[in-house]
Structure formats: structure tokens, C-alpha cells
N, C-alpha and C positions, 0 to 999 in steps of 0.2 A: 729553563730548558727551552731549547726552539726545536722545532719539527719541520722540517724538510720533505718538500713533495715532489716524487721524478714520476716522467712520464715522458718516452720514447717523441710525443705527439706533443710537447709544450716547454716551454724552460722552468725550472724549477721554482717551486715556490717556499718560502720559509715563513713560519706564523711563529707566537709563540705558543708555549705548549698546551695552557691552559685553552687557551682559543683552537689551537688543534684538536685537541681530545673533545671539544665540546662540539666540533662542525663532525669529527666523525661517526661519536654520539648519536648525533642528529642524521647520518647517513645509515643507523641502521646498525653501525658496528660499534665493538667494542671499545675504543676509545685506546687499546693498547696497543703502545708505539715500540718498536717499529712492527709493518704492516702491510698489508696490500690488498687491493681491489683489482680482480681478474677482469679484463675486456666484457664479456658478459654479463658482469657485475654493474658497473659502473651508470648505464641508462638509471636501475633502480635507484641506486644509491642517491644519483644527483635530485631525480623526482622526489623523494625523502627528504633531502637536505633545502633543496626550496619550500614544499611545504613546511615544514617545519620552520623553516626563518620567516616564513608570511604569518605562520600563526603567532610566532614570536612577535613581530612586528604588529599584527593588528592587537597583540595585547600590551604592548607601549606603548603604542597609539590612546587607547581605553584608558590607560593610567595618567595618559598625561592630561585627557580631559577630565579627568577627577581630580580636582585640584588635593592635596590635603593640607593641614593645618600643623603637622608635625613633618616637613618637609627640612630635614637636616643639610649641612655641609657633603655628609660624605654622599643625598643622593644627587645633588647638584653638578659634585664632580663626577658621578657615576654618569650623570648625563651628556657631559663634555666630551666623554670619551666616544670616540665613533663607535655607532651601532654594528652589531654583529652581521647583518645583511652586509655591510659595506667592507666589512674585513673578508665574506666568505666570497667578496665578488672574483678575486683571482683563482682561488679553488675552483670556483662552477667554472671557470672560463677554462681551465687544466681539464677537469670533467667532461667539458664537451669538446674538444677537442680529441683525448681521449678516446672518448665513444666513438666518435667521427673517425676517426681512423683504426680505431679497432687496438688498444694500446693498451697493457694493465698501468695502473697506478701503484707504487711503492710509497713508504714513508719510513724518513727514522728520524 
């Protein structure tokens, strides 16, 4: 499933869906697509979604200086994968845009 994000104030963005419901998750909402976040809404939502991706990030930070001893294939390529901060960069960039011009957010 992919999820698509309009916003009067930015060109659309598409994630897939897992990665969507988990950034909106982190915004505070309930992760159920399709959706929307009112102009008013959206300063909180974004302040939510960065902390949350920093705290995400300083605790992969932490794990990766613990090294461990039972480190498999699957987490190897788990780490290949770009991190979640790096995928939600187009959202916040939709987000404050957004706010900046005063624009709800949709998703479906």
C-alpha cells in the first residue's frame, strides 16, 4: 500500500504505507488512512513527529554502540535500510510549509 500526502502549500508526497502510519503514529494520530490534519493542527503534529524521530534516533544511536554477539543477517540488512528520520524528511518539509501558509494536510 502507498499513502499519498496533498497539501495546497507543497507537491505531493507518497511513502509507503507502513512508513506512513508509523510517521503519523508519531504525529500524534491515529495512523488511519485516509486522513487529515487541519492548519491548526499541524505546528503540534510536526513538534511530535521530530521529537519522536530524535528520540527514535538517539536510541539507534545507543544500540549501535552496544555492540552484541547475536547480531544476525536480518539485523544487518535492517540497517542498510535508510533510517526513519531520513524518509520523514519530505513530510516535515510538506508540514512546514503547510503551517507557513496556513494549509490543512490530507492523506489517502
Amino acid at each position: 500500500m502507498l499513502v499519498t500526502f496533498h497539501s495546497r502549500a507543497y507537491a505531493d508526497i507518497t511513502l509507503f504505507g507502513d512508513i506512513a502510519q508509523t510517521l503519523l503514529r508519531m504525529m500524534g494520530h491515529s495512523g488511519s488512512v485516509p486522513g487529515a490534519l487541519l492548519a491548526e493542527d499541524i505546528p503540534a503534529a510536526r513538534a511530535r513527529l521530530q521529537a519522536a524521530l530524535a528520540t527514535q534516533q538517539a536510541a539507534a544511536a545507543a544500540k549501535r554502540q552496544e555492540p552484541s554477539e547475536d547480531e544476525t543477517e536480518e539485523d544487518e540488512e535492517k540497517e542498510a535500510r535508510p533510517p526513519l528520520g531520513v524518509r520523514a524528511l519530505p513530510l516535515l518539509e510538506l508540514l512546514e510549509a503547510s503551517a507557513r501558509k496556513g494549509c490543512d494536510v490530507m492523506w489517502d
